[in-house]
C-alpha positions as CSV (number, residue, x, y, z in Angstrom):
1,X,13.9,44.8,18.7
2,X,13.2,47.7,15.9
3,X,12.6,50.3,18.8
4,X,16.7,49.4,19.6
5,X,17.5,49.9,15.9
6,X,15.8,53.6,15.3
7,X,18.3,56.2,14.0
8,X,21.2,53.8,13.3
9,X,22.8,53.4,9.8
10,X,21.9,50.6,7.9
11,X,25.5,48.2,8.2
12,X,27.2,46.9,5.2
13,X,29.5,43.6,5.3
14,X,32.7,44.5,3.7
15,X,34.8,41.8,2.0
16,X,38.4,43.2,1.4
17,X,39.2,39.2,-0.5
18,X,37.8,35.8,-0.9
19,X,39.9,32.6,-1.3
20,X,39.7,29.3,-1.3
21,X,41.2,27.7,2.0
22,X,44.2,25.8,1.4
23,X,44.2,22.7,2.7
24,X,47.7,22.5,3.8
25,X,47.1,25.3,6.1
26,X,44.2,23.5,7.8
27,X,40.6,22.5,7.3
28,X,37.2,24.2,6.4
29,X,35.2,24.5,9.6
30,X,32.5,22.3,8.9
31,X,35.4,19.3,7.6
32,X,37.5,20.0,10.2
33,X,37.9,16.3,12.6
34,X,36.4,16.2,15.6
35,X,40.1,15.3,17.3
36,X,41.1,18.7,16.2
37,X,38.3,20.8,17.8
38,X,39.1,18.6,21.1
39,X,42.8,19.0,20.8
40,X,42.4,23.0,20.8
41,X,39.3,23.9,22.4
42,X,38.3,26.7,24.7
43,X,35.0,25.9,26.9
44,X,33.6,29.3,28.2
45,X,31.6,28.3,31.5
46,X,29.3,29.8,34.0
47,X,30.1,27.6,36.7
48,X,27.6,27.2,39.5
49,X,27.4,27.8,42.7
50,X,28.4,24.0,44.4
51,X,30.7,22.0,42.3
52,X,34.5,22.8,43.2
53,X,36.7,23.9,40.0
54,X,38.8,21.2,40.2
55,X,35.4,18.9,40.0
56,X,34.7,20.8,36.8
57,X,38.0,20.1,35.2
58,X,37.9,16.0,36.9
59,X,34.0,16.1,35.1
60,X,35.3,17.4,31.8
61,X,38.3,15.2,31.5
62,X,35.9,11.7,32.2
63,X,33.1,13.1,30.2
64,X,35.5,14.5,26.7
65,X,37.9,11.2,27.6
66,X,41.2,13.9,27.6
67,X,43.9,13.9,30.0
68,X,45.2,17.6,29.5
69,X,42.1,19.8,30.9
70,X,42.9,22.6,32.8
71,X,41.3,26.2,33.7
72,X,42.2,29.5,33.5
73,X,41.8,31.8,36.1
74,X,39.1,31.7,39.1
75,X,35.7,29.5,38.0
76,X,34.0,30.5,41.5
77,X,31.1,31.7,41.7
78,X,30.0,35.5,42.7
């Protein structure tokens, strides 16, 4: 990997402010309920060749026990 990062400038992490979160705005990640990730979750998936999209989205609502599961766009395959 240190042949790919030859000649490149050493990167700094620049904090412009650092605050507490406030908990009436919502959760830190790692308290955040499990219902909440659910409720607003995006799965990116690289569908295989076989299963039908709409037996993804049957799959995902049985397996994750939610009604509203949809996709976005084409999950075909190439």
């Amino acid at each position: 990997m240190e042949k790919y990062l030859k000649g490149t400038e050493k990167r700094e992490i620049f904090i412009k402010d650092e605050e507490d979160t406030n908990p009436d705005y919502g959760w830190k990640p790692e308290e955040r309920p499990i219902e909440v990730y659910l409720k607003y979750v995006a799965i990116n998936l690289d569908k295989p060749v076989g299963p039908s999209s709409h037996e993804i989205v049957a799959w995902l609502r049985r397996l994750l026990g939610i009604e509203k599961v949809a996709h976005a766009g084409t999950l075909e395959g190439c």
